[in-house]
N, C-alpha and C positions, 0 to 999 in steps of 0.2 A: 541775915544775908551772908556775913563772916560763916556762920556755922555751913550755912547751902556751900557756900565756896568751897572750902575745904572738905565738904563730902565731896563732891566732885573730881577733886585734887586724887581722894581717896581713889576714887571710883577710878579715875583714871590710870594712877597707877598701881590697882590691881588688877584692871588689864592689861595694860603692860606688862606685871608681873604673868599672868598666864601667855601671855602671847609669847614671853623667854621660855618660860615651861614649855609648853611646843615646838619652841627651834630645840630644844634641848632633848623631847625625846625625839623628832624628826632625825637629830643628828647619830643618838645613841640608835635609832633604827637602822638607819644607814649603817655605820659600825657594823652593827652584827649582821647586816645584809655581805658586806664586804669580806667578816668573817668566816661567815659558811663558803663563798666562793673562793676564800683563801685554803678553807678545810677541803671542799671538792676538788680542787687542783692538786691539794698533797696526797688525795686519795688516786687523783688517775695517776699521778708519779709515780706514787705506791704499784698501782695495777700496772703498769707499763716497765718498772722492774723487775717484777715477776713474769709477766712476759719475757723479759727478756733472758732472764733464772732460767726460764722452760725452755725457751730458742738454744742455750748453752747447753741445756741438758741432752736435750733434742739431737746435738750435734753431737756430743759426749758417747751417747748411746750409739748410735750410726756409725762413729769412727772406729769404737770395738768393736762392733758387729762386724764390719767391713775386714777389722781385722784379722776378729774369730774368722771368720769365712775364710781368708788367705793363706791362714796358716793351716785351717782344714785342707784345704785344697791341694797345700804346698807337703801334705802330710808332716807337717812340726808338731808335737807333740806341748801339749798347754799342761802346764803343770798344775 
């Protein structure tokens, strides 16, 4: 009867022990769920300053254009 008890005791907690193993990888799941959505955030930052690299370019381009054009126009001579 001693021996049946203490299997049980067993049994019980080494269910226990698996039911921790499961909050444990449910938790590390989560984690790395948390970390790719922490990585796709630093990637549209990423995309979204370069964007905005292009917008400055963009604007970079057009103001010497605008310029070339003026000084054509104004016959100044571009060295």
């Amino acid at each position: 009867m001693q021996a049946d008890a203490l299997t049980m005791q067993a049994n019980a907690l080494t269910m226990q022990a698996d039911a921790l193993t499961m909050q444990a990888d449910a938790l590390t799941m989560q984690a790395d769920a948390l970390t790719m959505q922490a990585d796709a955030l630093t990637m549209q930052a990423d995309a979204l300053t370069m964007q905005a690299y292009a917008l400055a370019l963009q604007g970079i381009t057009k103001f010497n254009l605008l310029q070339t054009n003026e000084m054509l126009y104004l016959g100044i001579k571009i060295k």
